[in-house]
N, C-alpha and C positions, 0 to 999 in steps of 0.2 A: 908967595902965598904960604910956603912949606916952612918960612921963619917967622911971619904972624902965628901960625898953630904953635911951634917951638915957643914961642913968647908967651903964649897967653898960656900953657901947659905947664910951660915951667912957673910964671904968675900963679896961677890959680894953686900948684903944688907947695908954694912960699907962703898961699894962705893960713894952711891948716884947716881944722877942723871948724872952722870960725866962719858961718855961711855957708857950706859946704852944698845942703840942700838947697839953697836960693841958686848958687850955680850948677848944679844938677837941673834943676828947674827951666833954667836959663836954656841952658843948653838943649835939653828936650824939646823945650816950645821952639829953639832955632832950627833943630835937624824936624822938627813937624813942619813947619813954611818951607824951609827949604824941600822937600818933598811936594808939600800943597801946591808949591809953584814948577816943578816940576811936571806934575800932573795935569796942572792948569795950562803949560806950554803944551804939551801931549795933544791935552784935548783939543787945542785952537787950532792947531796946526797940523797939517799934515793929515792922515786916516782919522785921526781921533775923534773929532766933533764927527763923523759920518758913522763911526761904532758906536758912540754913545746916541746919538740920534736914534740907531736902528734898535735899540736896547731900549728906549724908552717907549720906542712902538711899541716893540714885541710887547714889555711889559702892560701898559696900557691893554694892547690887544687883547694880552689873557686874561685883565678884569675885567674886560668889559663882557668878555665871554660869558666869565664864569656868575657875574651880578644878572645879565641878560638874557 
C-alpha cells in the first residue's frame, strides 16, 4: 500500500502544474467516500445504528413538541 502512495505521489509530482486542480479534486472527492464509508461502517454495525436511531427520536420528539 505505502509503494502505491510513493507511486502515485511521485506520478502526480512529474505532472506539473498541467491538471493539477482536476487531481486536487480527485483526490478530495476520494478522501470524502472514504470517510462516507467509514461512517456508513460505523453506523451499521456495532453501537452506531442504535445512537443514530436514539438521535433521530430525540430529534423528532422536540418538533413534535414544540409544532404541538
Amino acid at each position: 500500500m505505502r509503494k502505491r502512495i510513493v507511486r502515485l505521489h511521485t506520478w502526480f509530482t512529474m505532472l506539473g502544474d498541467n491538471g493539477q486542480a482536476t487531481t486536487e479534486y480527485a483526490l478530495v472527492l476520494l478522501g470524502a467516500a472514504v470517510i462516507a464509508l467509514l461512517v456508513v461502517s460505523w453506523a451499521t454495525s456495532g453501537g452506531g445504528g442504535g445512537k443514530i436511531g436514539r438521535l433521530f427520536d430525540r430529534v423528532l420528539d422536540e418538533v413534535v413538541s414544540r409544532v404541538g
